[in-house]
PyMOL Python script that loads the backbone (N, CA, C, O; Angstrom):
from pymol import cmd

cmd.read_pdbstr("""\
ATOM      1  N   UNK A   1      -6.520  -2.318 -29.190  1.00  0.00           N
ATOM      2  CA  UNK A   1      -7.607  -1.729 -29.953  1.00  0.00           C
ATOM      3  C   UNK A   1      -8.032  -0.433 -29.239  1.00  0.00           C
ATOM      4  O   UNK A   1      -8.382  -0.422 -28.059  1.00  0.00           O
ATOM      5  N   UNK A   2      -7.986   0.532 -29.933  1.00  0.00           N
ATOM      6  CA  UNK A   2      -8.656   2.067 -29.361  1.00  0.00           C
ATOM      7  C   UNK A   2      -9.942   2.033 -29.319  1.00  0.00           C
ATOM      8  O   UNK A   2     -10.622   1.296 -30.033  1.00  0.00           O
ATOM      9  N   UNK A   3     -10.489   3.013 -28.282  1.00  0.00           N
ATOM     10  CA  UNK A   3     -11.858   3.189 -28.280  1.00  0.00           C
ATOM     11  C   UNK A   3     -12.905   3.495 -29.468  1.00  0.00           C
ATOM     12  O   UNK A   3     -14.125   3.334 -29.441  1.00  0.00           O
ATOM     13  N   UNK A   4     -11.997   4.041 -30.654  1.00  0.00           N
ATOM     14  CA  UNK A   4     -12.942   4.062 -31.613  1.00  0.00           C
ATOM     15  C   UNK A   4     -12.922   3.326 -32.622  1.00  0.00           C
ATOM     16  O   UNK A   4     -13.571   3.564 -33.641  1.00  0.00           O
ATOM     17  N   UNK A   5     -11.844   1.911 -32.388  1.00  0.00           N
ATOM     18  CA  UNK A   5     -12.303   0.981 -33.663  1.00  0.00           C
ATOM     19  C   UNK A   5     -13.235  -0.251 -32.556  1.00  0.00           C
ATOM     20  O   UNK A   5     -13.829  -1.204 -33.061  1.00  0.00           O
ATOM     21  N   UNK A   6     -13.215  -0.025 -31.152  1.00  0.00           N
ATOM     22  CA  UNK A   6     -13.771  -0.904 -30.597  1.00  0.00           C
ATOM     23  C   UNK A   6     -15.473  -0.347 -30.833  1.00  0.00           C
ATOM     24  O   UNK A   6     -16.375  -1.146 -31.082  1.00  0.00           O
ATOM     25  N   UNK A   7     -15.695   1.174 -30.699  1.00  0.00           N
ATOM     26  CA  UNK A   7     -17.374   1.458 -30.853  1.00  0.00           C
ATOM     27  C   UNK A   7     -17.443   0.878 -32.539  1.00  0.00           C
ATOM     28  O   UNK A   7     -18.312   0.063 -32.848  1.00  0.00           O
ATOM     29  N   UNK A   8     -16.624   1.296 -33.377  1.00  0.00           N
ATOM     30  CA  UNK A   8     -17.037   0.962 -34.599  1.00  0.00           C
ATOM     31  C   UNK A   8     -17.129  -0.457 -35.028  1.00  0.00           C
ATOM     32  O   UNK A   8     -17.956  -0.641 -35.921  1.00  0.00           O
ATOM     33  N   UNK A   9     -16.519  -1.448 -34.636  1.00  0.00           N
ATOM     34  CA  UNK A   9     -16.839  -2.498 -33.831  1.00  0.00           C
ATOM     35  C   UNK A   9     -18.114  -3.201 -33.555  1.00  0.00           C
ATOM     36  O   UNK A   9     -18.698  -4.189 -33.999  1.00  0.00           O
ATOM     37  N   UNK A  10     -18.327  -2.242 -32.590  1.00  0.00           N
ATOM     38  CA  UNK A  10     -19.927  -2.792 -31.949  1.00  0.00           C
ATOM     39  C   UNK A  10     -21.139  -2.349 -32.909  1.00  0.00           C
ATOM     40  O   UNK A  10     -22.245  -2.886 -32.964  1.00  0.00           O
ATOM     41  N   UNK A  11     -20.718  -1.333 -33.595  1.00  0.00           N
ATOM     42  CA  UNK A  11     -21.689  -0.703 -34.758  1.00  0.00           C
ATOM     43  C   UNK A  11     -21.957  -1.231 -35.783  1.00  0.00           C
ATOM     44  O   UNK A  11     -23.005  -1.011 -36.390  1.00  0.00           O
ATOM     45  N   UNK A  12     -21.020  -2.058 -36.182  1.00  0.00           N
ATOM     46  CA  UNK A  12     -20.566  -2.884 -37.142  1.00  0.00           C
ATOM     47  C   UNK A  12     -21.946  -4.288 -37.076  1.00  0.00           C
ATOM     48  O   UNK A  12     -22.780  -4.615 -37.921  1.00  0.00           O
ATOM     49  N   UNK A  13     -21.631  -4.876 -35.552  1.00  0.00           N
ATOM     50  CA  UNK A  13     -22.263  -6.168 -35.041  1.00  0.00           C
ATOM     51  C   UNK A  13     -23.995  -5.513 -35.273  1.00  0.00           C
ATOM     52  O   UNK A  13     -24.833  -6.068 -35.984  1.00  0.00           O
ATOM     53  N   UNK A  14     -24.187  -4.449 -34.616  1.00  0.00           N
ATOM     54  CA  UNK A  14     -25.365  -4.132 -34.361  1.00  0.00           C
ATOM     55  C   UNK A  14     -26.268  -4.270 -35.259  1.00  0.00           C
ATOM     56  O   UNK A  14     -27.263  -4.968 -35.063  1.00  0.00           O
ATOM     57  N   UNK A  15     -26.003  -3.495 -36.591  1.00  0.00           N
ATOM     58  CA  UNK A  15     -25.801  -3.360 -38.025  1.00  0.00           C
ATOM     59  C   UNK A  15     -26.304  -4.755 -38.921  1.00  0.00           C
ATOM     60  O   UNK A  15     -27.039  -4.944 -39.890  1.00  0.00           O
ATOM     61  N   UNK A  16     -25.525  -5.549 -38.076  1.00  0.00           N
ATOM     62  CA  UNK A  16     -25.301  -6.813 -38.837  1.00  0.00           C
ATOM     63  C   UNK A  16     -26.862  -7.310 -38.140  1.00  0.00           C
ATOM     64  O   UNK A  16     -27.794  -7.197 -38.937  1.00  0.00           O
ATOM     65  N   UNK A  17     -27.099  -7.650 -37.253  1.00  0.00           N
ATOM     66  CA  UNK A  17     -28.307  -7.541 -36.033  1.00  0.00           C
ATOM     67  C   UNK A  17     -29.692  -6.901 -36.802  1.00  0.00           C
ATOM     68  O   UNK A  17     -30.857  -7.207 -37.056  1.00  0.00           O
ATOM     69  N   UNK A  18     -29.016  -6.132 -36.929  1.00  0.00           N
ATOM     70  CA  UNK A  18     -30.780  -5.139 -37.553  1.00  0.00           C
ATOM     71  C   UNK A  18     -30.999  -5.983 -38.901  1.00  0.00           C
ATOM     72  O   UNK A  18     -32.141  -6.391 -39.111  1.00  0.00           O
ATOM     73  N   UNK A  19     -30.130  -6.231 -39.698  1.00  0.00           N
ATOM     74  CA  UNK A  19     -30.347  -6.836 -40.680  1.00  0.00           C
ATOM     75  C   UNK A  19     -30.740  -8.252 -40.711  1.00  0.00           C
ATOM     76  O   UNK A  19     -31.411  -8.585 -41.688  1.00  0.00           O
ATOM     77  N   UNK A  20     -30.485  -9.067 -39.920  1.00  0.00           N
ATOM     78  CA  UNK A  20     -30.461 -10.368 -39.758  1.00  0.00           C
ATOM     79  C   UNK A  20     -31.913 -10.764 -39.275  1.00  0.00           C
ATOM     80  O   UNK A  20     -32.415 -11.849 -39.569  1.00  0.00           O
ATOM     81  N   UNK A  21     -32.641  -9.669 -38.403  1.00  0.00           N
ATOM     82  CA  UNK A  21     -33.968  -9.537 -37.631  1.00  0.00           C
ATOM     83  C   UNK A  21     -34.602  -9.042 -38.747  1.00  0.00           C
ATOM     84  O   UNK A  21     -35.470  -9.867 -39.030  1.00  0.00           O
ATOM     85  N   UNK A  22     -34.629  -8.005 -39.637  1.00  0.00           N
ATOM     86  CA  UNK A  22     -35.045  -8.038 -40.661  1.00  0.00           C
ATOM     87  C   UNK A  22     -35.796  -8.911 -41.971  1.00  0.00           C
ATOM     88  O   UNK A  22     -36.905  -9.050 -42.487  1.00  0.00           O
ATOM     89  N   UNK A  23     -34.579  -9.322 -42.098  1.00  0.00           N
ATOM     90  CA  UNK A  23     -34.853 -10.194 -43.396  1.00  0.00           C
ATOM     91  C   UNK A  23     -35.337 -11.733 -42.741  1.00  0.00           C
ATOM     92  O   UNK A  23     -36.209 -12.405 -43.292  1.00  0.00           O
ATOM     93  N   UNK A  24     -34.807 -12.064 -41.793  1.00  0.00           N
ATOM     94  CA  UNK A  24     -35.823 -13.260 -41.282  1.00  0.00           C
ATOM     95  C   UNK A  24     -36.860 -13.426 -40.932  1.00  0.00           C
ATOM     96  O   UNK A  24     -37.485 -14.447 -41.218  1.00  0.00           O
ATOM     97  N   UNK A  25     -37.579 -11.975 -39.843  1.00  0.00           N
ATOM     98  CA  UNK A  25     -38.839 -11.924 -39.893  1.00  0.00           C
ATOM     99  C   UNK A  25     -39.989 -10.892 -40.838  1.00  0.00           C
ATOM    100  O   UNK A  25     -41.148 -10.638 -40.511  1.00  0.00           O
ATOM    101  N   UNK A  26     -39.384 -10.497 -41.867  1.00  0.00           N
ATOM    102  CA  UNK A  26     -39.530  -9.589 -42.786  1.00  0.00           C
ATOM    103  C   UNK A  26     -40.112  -8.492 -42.518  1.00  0.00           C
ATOM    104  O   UNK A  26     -41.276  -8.235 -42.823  1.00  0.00           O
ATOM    105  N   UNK A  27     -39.307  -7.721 -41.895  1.00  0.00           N
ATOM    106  CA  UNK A  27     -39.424  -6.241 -41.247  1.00  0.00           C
ATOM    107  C   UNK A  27     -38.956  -5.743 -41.950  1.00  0.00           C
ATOM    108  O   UNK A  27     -38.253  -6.296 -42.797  1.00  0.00           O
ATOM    109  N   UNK A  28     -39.226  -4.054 -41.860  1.00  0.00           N
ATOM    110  CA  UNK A  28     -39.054  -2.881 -42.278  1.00  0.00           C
ATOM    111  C   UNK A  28     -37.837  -1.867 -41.475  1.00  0.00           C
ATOM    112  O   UNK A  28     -37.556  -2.311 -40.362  1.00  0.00           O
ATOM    113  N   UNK A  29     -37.124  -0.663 -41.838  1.00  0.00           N
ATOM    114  CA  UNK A  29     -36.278  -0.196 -41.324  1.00  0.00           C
ATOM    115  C   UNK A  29     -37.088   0.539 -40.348  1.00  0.00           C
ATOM    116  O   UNK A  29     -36.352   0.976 -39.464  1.00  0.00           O
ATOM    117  N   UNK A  30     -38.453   0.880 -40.146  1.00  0.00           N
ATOM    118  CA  UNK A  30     -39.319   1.335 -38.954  1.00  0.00           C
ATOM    119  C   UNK A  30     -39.658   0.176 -37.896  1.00  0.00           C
ATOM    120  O   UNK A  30     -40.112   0.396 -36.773  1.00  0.00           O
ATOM    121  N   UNK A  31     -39.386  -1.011 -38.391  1.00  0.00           N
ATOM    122  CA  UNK A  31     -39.738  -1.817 -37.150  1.00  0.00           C
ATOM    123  C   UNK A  31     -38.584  -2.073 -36.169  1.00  0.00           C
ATOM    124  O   UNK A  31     -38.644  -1.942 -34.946  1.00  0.00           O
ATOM    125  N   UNK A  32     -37.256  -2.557 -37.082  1.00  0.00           N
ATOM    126  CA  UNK A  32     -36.140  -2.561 -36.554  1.00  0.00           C
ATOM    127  C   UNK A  32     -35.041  -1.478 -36.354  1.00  0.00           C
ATOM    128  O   UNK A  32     -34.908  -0.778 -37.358  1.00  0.00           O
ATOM    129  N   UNK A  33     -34.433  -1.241 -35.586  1.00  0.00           N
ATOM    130  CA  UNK A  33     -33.561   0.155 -35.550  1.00  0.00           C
ATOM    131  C   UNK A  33     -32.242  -0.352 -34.791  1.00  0.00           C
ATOM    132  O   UNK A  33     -32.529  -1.407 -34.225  1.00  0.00           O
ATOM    133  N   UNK A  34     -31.086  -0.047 -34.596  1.00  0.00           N
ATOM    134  CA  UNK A  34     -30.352   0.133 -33.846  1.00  0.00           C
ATOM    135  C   UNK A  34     -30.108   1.528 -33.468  1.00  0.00           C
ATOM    136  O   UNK A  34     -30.176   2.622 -34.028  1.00  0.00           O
ATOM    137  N   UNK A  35     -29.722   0.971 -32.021  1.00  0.00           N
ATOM    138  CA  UNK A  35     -29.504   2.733 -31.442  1.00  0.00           C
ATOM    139  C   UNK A  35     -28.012   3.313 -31.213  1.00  0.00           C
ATOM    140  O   UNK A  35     -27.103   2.490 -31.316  1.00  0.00           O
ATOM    141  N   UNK A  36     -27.684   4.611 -30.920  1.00  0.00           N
ATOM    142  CA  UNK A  36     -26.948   5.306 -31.066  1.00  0.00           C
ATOM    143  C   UNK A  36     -25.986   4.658 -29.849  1.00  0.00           C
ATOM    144  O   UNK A  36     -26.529   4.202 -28.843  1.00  0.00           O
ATOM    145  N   UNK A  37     -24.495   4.646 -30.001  1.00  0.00           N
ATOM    146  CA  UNK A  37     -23.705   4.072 -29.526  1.00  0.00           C
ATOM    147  C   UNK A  37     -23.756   4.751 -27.917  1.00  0.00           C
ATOM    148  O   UNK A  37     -23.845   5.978 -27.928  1.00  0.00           O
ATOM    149  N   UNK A  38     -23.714   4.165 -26.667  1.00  0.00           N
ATOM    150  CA  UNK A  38     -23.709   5.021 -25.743  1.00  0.00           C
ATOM    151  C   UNK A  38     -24.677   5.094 -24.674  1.00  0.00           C
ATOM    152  O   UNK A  38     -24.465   5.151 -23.463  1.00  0.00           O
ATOM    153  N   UNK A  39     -26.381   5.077 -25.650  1.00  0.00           N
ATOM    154  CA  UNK A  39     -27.525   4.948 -24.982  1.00  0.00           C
ATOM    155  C   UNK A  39     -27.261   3.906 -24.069  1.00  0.00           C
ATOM    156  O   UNK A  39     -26.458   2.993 -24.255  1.00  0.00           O
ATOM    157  N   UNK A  40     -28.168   4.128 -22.797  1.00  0.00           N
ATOM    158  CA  UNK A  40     -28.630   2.656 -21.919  1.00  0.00           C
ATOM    159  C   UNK A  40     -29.617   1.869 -22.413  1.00  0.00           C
ATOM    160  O   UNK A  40     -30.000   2.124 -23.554  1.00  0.00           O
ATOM    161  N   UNK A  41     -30.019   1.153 -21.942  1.00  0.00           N
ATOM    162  CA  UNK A  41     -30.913   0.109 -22.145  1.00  0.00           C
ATOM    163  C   UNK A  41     -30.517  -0.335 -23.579  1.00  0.00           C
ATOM    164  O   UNK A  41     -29.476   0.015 -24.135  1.00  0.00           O
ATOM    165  N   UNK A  42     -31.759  -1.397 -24.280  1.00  0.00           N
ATOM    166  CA  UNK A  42     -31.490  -2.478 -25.201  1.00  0.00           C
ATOM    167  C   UNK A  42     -30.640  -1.836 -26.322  1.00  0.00           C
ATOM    168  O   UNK A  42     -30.771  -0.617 -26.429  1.00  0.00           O
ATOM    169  N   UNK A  43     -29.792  -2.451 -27.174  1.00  0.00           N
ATOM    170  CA  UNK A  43     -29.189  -2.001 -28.448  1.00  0.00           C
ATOM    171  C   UNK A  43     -29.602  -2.062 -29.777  1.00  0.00           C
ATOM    172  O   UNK A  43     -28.944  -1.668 -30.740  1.00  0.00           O
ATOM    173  N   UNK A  44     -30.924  -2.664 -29.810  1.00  0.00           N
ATOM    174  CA  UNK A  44     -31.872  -3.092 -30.832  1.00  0.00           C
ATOM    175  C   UNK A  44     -33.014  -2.532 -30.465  1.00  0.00           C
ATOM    176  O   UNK A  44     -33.727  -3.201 -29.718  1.00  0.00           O
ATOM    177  N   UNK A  45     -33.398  -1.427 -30.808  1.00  0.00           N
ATOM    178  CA  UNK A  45     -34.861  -1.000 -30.587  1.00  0.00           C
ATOM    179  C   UNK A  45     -36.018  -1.855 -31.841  1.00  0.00           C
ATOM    180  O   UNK A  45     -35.653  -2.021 -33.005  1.00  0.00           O
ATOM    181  N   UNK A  46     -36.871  -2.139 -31.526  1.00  0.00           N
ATOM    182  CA  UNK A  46     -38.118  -3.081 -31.919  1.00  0.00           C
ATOM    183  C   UNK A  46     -39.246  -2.256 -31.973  1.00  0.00           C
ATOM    184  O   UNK A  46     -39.244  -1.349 -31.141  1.00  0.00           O
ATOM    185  N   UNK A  47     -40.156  -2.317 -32.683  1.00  0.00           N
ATOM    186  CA  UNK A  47     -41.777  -1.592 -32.951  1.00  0.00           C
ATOM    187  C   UNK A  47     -42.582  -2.805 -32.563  1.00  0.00           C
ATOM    188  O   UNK A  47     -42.401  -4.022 -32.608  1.00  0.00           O
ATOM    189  N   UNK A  48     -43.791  -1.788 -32.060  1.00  0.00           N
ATOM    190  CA  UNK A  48     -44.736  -3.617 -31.634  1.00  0.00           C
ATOM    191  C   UNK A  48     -45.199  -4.490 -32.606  1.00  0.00           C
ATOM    192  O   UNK A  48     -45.765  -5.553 -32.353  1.00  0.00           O
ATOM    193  N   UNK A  49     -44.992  -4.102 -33.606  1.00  0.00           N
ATOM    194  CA  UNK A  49     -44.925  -5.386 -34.646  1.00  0.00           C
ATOM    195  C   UNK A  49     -43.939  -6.285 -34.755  1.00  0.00           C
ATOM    196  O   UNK A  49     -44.193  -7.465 -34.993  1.00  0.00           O
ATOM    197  N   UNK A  50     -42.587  -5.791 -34.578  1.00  0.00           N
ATOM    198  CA  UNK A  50     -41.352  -6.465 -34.507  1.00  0.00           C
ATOM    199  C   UNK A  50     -41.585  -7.201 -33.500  1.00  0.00           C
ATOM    200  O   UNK A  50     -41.500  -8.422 -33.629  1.00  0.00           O
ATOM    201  N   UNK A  51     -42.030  -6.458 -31.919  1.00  0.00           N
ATOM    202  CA  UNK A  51     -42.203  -7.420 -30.622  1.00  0.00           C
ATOM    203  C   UNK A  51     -43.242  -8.681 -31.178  1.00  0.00           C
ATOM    204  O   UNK A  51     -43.123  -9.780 -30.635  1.00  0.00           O
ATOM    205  N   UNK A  52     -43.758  -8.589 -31.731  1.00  0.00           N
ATOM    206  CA  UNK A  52     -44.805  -9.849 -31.816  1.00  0.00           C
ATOM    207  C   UNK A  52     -44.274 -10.692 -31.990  1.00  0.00           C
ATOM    208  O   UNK A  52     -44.417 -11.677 -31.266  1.00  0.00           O
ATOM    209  N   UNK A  53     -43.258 -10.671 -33.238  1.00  0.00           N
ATOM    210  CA  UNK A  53     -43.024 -11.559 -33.937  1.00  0.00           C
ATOM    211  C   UNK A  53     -41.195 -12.283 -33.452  1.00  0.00           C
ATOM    212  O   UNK A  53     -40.742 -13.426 -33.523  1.00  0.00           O
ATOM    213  N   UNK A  54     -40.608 -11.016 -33.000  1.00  0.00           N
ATOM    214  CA  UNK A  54     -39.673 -11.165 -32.334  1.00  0.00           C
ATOM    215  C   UNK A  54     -39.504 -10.675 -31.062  1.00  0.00           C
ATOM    216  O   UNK A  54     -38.785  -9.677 -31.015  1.00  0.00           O
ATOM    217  N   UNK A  55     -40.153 -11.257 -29.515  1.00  0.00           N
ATOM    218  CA  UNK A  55     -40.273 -10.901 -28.493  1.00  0.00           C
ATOM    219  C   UNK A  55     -39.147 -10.817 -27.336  1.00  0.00           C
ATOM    220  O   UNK A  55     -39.240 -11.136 -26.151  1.00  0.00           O
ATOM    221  N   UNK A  56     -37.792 -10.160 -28.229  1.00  0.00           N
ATOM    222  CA  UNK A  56     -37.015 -10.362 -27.234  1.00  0.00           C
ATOM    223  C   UNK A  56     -35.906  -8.873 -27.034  1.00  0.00           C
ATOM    224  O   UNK A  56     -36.018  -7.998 -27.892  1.00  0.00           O
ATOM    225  N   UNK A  57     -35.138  -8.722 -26.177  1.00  0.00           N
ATOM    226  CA  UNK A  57     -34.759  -7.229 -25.788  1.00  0.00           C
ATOM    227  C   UNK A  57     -32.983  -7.773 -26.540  1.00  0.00           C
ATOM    228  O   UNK A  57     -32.481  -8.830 -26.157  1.00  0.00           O
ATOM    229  N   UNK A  58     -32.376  -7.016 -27.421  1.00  0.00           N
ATOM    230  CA  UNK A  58     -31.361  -7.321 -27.715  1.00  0.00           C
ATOM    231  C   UNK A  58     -30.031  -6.491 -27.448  1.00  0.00           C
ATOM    232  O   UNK A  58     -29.898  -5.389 -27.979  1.00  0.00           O
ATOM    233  N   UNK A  59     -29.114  -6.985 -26.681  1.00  0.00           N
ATOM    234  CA  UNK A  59     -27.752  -6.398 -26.795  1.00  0.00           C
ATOM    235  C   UNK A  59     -27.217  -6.938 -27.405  1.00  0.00           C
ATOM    236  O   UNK A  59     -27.564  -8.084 -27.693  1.00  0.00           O
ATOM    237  N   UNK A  60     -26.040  -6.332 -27.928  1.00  0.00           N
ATOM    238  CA  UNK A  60     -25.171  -6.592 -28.910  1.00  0.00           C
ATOM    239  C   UNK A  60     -23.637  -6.703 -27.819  1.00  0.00           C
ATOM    240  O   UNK A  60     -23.323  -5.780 -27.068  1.00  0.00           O
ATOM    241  N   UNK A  61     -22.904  -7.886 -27.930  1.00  0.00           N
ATOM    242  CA  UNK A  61     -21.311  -7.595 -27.236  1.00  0.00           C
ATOM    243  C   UNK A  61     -20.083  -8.084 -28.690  1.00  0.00           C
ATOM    244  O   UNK A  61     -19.788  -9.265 -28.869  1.00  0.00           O
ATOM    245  N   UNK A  62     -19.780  -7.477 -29.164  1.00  0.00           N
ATOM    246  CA  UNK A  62     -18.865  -8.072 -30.031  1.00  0.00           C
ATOM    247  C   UNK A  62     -17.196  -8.311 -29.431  1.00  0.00           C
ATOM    248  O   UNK A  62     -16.196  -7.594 -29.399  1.00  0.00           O
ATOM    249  N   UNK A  63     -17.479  -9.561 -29.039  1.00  0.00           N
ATOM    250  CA  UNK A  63     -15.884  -9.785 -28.298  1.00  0.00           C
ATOM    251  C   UNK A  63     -15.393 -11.072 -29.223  1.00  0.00           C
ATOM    252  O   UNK A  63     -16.118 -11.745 -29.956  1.00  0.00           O
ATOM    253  N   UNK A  64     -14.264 -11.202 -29.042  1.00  0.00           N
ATOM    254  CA  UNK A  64     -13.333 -12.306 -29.838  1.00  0.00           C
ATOM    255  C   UNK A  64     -13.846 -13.697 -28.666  1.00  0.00           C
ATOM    256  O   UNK A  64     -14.755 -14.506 -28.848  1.00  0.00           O
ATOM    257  N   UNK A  65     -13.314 -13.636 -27.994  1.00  0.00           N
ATOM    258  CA  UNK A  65     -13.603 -15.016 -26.892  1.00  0.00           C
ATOM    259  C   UNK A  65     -14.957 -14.509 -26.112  1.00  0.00           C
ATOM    260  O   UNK A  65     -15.066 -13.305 -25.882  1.00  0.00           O
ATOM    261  N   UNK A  66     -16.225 -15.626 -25.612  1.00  0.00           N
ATOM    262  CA  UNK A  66     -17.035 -15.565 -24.803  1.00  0.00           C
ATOM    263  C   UNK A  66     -16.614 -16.629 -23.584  1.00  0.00           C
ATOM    264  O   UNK A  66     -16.111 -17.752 -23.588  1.00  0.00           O
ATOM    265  N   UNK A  67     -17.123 -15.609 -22.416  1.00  0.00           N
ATOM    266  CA  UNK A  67     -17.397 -16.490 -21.273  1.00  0.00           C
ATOM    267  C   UNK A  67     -18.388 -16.415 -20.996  1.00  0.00           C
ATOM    268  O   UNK A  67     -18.711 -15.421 -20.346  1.00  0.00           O
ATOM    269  N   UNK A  68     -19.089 -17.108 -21.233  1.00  0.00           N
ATOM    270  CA  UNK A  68     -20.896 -17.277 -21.023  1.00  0.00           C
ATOM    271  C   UNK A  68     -21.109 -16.625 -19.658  1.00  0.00           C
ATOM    272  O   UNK A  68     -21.738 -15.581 -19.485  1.00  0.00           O
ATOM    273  N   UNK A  69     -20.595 -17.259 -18.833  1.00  0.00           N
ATOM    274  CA  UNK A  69     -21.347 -17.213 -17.481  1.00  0.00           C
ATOM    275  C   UNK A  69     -21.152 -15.908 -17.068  1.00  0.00           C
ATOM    276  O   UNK A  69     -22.077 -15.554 -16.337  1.00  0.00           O
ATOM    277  N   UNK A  70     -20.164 -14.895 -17.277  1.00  0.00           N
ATOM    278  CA  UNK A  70     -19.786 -13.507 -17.085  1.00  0.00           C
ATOM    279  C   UNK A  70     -20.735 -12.472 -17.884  1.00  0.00           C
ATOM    280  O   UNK A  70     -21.113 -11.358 -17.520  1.00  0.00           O
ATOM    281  N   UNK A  71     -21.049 -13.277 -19.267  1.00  0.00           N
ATOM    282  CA  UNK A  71     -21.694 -12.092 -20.017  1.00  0.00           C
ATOM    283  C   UNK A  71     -23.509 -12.462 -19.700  1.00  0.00           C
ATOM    284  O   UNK A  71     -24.262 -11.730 -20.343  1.00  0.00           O
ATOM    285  N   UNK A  72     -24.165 -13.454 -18.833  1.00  0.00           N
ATOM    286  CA  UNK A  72     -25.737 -13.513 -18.108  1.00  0.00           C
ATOM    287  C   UNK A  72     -25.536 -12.843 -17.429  1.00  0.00           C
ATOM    288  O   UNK A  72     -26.393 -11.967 -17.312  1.00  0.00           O
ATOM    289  N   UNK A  73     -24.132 -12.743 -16.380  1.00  0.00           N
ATOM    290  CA  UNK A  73     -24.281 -11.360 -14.619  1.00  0.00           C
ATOM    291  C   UNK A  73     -24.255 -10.402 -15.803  1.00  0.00           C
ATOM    292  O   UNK A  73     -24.313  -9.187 -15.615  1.00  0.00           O
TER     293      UNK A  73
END
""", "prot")
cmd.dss("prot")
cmd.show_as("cartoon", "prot")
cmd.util.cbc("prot")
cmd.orient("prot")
């Protein structure tokens, strides 16, 4: 897989993420955001309304197999 079907990939998951936080806690496209491929920190930016209701910092890893204990370090 090349580097740009692997970012499109993760854009894909993220995507899927914003939407899923959305419609479950019934947010708006200002509360929930995903950010631009690349940035540091979280991959789900949140508004403090979103934090209320969903109080948690989100990355996104879209891999085929997980090893748990590799992806907490």
């Amino acid at each position: 897989m090349n580097p740009q079907s692997r970012k499109a990939k993760g854009r894909r998951l993220q995507k899927e993420v914003v939407s899923k936080i959305q419609n479950v806690f019934n947010l708006s496209d200002n509360d929930v955001r995903s950010t631009s491929m690349g940035v540091s920190g979280v991959d789900i930016q949140l508004s403090d309304a979103a934090l209320k209701v969903f109080p948690f910092a989100v990355e996104c890893k879209a891999q085929e197999s997980l090893n748990i204990w590799e992806a907490l370090k």
